[in-house]
C-alpha positions as CSV (number, residue, x, y, z in Angstrom):
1,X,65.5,-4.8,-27.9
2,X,62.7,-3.3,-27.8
3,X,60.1,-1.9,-24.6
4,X,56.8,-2.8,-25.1
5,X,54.8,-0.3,-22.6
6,X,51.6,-1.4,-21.4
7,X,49.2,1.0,-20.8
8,X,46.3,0.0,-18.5
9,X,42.9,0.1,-20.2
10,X,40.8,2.9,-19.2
11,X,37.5,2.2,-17.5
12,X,34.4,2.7,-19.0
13,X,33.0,4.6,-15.7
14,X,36.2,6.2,-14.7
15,X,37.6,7.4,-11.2
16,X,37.0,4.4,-9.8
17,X,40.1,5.0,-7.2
18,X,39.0,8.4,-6.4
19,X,35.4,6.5,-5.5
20,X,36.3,4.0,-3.9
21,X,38.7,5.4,-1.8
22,X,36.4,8.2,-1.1
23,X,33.8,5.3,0.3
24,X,36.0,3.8,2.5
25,X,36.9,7.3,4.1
26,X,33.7,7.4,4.8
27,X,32.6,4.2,6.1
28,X,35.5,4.2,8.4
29,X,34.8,7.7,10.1
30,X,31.1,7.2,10.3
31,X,30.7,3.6,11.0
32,X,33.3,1.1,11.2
33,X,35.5,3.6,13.8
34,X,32.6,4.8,16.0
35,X,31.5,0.7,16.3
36,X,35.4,-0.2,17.1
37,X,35.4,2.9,20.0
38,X,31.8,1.1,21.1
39,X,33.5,-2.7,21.5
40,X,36.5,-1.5,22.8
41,X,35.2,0.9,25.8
42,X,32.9,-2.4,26.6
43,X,36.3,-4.6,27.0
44,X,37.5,-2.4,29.5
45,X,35.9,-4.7,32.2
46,X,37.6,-7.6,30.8
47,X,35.6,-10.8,30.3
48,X,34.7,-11.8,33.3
49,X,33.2,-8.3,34.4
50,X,32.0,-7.8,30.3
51,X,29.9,-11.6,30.7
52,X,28.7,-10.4,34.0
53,X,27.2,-7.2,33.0
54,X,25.6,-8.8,29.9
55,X,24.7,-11.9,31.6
56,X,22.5,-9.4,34.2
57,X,18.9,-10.5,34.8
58,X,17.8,-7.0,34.1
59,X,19.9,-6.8,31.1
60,X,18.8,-10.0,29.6
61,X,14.8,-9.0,30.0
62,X,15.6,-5.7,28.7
63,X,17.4,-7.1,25.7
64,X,14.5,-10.5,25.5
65,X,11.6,-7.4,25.3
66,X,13.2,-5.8,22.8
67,X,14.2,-8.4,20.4
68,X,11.1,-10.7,20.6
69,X,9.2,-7.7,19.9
70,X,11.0,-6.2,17.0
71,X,10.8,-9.7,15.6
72,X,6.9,-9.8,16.3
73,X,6.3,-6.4,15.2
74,X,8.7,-7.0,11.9
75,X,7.1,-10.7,11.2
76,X,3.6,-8.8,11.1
77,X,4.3,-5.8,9.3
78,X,5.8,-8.1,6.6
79,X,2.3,-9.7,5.8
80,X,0.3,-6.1,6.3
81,X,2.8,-4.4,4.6
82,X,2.9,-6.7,1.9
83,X,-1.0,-6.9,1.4
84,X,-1.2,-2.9,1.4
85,X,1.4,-2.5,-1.2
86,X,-0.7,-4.7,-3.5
87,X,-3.5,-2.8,-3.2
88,X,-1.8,0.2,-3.9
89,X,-0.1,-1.1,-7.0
90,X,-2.6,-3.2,-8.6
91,X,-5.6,-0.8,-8.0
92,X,-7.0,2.2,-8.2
93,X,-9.7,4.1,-5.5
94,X,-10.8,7.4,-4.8
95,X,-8.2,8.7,-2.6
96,X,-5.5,6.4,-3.1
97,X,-3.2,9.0,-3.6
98,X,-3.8,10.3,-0.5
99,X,-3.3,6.8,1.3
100,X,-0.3,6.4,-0.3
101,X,1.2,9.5,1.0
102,X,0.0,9.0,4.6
103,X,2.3,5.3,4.7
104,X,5.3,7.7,4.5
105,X,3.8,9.6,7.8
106,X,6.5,7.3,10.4
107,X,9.1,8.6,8.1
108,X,8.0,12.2,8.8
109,X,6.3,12.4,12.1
110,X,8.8,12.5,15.5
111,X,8.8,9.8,17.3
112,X,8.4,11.4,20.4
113,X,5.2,12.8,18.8
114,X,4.1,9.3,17.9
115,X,4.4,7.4,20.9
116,X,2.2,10.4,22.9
117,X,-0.3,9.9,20.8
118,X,-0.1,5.9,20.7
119,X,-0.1,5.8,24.6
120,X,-3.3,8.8,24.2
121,X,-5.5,5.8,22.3
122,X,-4.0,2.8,24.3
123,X,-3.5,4.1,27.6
124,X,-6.4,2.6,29.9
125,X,-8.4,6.0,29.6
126,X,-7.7,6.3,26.0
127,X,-9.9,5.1,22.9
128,X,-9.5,2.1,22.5
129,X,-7.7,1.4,26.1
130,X,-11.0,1.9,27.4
131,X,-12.4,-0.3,25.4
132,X,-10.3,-3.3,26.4
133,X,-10.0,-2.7,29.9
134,X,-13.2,-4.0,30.8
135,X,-12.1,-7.5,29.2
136,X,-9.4,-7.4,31.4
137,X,-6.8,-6.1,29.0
138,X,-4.0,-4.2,28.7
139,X,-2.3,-2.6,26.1
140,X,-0.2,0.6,26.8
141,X,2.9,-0.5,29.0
142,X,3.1,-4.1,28.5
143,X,5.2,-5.5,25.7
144,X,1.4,-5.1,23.7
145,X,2.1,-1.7,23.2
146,X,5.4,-2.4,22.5
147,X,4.9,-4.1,19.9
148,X,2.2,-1.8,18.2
149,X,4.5,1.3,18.8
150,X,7.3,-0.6,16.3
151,X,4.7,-1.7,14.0
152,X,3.7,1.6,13.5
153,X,7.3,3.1,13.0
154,X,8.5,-0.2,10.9
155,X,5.8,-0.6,8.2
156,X,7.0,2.1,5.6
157,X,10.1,0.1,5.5
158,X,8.0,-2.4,4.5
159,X,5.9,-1.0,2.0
160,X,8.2,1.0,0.2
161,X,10.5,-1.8,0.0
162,X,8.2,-4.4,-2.0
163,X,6.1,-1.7,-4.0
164,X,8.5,-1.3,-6.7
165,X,8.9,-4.7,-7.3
166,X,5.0,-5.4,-7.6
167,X,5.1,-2.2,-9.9
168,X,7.8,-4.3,-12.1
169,X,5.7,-7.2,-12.1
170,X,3.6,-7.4,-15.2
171,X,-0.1,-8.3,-14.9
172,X,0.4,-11.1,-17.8
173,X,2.3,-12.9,-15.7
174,X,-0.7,-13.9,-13.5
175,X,-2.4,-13.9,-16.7
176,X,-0.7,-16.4,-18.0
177,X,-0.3,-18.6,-14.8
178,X,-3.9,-18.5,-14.9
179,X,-4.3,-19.6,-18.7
180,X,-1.7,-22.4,-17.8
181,X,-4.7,-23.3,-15.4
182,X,-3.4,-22.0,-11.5
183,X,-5.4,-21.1,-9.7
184,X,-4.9,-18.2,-7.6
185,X,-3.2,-19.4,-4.6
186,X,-1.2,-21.0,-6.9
187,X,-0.2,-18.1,-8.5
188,X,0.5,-16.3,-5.6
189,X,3.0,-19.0,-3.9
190,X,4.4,-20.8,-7.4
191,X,4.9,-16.9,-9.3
192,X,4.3,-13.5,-7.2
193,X,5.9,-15.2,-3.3
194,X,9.4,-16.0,-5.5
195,X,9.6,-13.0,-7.2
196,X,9.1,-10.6,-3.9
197,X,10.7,-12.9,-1.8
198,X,13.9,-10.5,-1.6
199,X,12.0,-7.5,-1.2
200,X,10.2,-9.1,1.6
201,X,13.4,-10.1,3.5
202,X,14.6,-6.6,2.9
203,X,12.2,-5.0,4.1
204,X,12.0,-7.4,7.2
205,X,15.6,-6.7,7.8
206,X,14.8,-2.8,7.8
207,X,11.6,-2.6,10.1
208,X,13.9,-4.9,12.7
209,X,16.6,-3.4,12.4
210,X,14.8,-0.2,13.0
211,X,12.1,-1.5,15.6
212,X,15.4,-2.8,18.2
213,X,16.9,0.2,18.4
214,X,13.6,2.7,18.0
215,X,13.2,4.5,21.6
216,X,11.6,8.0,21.6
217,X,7.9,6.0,20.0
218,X,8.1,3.2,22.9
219,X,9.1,4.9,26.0
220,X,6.0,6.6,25.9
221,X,3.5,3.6,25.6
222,X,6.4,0.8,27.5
223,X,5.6,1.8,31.0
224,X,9.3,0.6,31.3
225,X,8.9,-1.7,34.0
226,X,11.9,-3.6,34.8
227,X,11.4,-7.3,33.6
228,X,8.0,-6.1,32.0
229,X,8.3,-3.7,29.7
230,X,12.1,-2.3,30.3
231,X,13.8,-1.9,26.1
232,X,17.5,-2.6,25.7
233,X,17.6,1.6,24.3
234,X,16.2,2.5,27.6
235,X,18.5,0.4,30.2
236,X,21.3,2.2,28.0
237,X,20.1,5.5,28.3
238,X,19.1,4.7,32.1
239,X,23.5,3.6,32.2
240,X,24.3,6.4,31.0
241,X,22.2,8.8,33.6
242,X,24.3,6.4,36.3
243,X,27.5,7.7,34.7
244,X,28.1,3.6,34.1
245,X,29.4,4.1,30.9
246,X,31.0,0.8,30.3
247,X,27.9,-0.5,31.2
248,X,26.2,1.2,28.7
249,X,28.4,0.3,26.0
250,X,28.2,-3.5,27.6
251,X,24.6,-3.4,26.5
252,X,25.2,-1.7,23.0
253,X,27.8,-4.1,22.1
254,X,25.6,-7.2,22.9
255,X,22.8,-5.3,20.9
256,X,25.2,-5.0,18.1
257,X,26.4,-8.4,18.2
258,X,22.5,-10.4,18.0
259,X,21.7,-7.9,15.1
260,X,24.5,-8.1,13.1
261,X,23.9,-11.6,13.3
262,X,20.4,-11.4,12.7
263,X,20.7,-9.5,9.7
264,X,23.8,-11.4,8.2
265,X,21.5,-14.6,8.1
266,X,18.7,-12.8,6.5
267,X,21.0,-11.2,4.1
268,X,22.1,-14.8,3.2
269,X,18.8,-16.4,2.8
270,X,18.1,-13.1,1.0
271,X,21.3,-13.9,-1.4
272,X,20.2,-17.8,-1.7
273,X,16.6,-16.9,-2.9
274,X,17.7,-14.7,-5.6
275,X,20.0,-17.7,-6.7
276,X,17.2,-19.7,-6.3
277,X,14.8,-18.4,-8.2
278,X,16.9,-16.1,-10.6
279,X,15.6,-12.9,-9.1
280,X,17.4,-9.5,-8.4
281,X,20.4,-10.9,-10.7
């Protein structure tokens, strides 16, 4: 009788093992383990003591500031962000080169650096703070300045996220929506909207995901007054100086939790739009 040996067919792209298993090294020791240590060291209260430190009116502010906010400051940055990558892909200025370059400036700059000088133009004696004040408003250290802080470290994400799909899209496109006879709002919702529509959500996702957990840019310009103006990153930090450690990681976990979340629904609509309109596939 005869053996019939069965050799497995090489891959075209091969050490996939190697790879993969080199990925999932990493992911475990630099993500997955560090958030398992995080949920754990919360549990040691137990539920009860776990729901009544999360459930603390000072947490709950703390954790309301810093979520509605992110979610402002993302929701807005999405529409600027949006607008200033189309001008920098479908024209051409004097000095757009050098525009260009300065969007990348959040990536660069320290935070630290950033929020001293946002809290120099907002503060009440600053440039524009000045301004305002006599109208009655306020702007550094209210959830204002807040707000503008993660706007300003979120809308790279933004930009760079939807660029290269605008760069992708070809001009004829809108030419020929406009031939079939669109006009140009039409154009812009019925052809451009579906096409960047994952783009957009990613780059939501990133400027959120980044704006809840910024800190050194909004201390600064915060105030952090408790039930004001207090971020979740703060209250941790402020845990941490109070040697309540569980407390801290109380706080994180929740944080962690509402993102997560957060970010697995936009990554679904995300997945359903590229379905839905054929894009990214």
């Amino acid at each position: 009788m005869a053996v019939r040996w069965r050799f497995r067919q090489p891959s075209v792209i091969p050490g996939f093992g190697l790879t993969l298993g080199f990925t999932l090294t990493y992911f475990c020791l630099i993500i997955l383990i560090p958030l398992i240590a995080l949920v754990v060291r919360a549990s040691g209260l137990g539920w009860g003591g776990f729901w009544a430190a999360a459930t603390d009116p000072r947490v709950l502010a703390a954790l309301r500031t810093s979520f509605v906010t992110a979610l402002i400051a993302a929701g807005i940055n999405v529409v600027f962000g949006t607008l200033i990558a189309w001008v920098l892909v479908r024209y051409r200025f004097p000095g757009r080169r050098l525009f260009d370059a300065v969007v990348d400036l959040p990536f660069a700059l320290p935070t630290a650096v950033a929020g001293i000088a946002l809290t120099a133009i907002y503060a009440p004696n600053g440039f524009i703070g000045q301004l305002v004040a006599p109208l009655g408003w306020r702007i550094a250290y209210t959830p204002i300045g807040i707000t503008i802080a993660m706007i300003f470290i979120g809308l790279p994400f933004v930009v760079r996220t939807i660029q290269p799909i605008l760069e992708e899209t070809s001009r004829e496109v809108e030419e020929a929506s406009a031939t079939l006879g669109a006009n140009r709002f039409q154009t812009i919702s019925k052809v451009l909207l579906p096409s960047l529509a994952p783009a957009i959500l990613t780059g939501f996702a990133l400027a959120f995901a980044r704006a809840v957990g910024e800190y050194g840019s909004v201390i600064f310009i915060a105030g952090n007054i408790p039930f004001v103006s207090e971020i979740a990153p703060l209250l941790i930090v402020i845990r941490l100086e109070e040697f309540n450690y569980v407390g801290a990681a109380v706080i994180a976990t929740v944080m962690l939790s509402i993102s997560f979340v957060m970010l697995f629904i936009i990554n679904l609509i995300q997945a359903w739009s590229r379905k839905r309109y054929g894009y990214g596939s």
